[in-house]
C-alpha positions, -999 to 999 in steps of 0.1 A, spaced: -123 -88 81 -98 -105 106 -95 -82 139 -57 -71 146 -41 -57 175 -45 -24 185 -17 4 172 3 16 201 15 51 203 54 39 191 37 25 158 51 34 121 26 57 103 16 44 69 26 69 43 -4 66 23 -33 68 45 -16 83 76 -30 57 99 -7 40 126 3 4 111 -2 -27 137 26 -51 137 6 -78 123 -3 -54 93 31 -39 87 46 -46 50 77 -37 35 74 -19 -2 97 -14 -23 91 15 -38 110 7 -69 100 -36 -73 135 -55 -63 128 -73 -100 138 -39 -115 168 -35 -92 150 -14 -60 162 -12 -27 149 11 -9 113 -2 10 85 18 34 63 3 58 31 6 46 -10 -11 57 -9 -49 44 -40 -33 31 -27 -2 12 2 -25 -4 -20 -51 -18 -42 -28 -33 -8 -8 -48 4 -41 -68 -39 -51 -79 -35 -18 -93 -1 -9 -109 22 -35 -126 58 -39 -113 67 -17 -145 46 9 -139 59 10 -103 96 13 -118 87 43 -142 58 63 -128 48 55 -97 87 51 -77 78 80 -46 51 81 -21 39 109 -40 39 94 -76 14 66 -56 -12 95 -42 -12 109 -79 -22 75 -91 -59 82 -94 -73 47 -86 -47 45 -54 -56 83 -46 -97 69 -44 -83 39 -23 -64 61 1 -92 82 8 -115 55 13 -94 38 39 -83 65 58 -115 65 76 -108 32 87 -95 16 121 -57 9 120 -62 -27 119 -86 -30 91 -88 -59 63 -105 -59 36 -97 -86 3 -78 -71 -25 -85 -80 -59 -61 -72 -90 -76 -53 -119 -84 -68 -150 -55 -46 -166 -28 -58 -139 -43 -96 -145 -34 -96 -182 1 -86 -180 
């Protein structure tokens, strides 16, 4: 776990978890993949968006999962979010891809 700066009060909020988002762990997501023609991105944890892509193909993304919402409903992501929401705004934690997500 590599220590981060803390949030500050002007900070985005992560959509998913609802935790402030520390510059260092601030990534853009597209919520549709830019491979299947998306544009249109939200900051989210470093944390919460690798664990989006171990879990959900760039497909999947496209058709199901394209909202903030579609995401919570996932029901692997919805464990996630719950998990890490009890977590300090900087936390890390290594992200490993399903075996599903590995074989496609």
């Amino acid at each position: 776990m590599a220590p981060s700066r803390p949030a500050t009060a002007d900070a985005p909020i992560c959509p998913l978890c609802e935790r402030p988002i520390p510059d260092d762990q601030k990534d853009a997501h597209h919520l549709v993949p830019r491979s299947k023609g998306g544009r249109h991105t939200e900051y989210l944890h470093r944390v919460c968006h690798r664990q989006i892509h171990a879990l959900i193909t760039e497909t999947e993304l496209a058709r199901e999962y394209a909202t903030v919402e579609a995401l919570l409903r996932h029901p692997e992501v919805a464990a996630f979010v719950r998990w890490v929401r009890g977590k300090p705004p900087g936390f890390t934690v290594r992200t490993r891809k399903s075996e599903r997500v590995r074989r496609r």
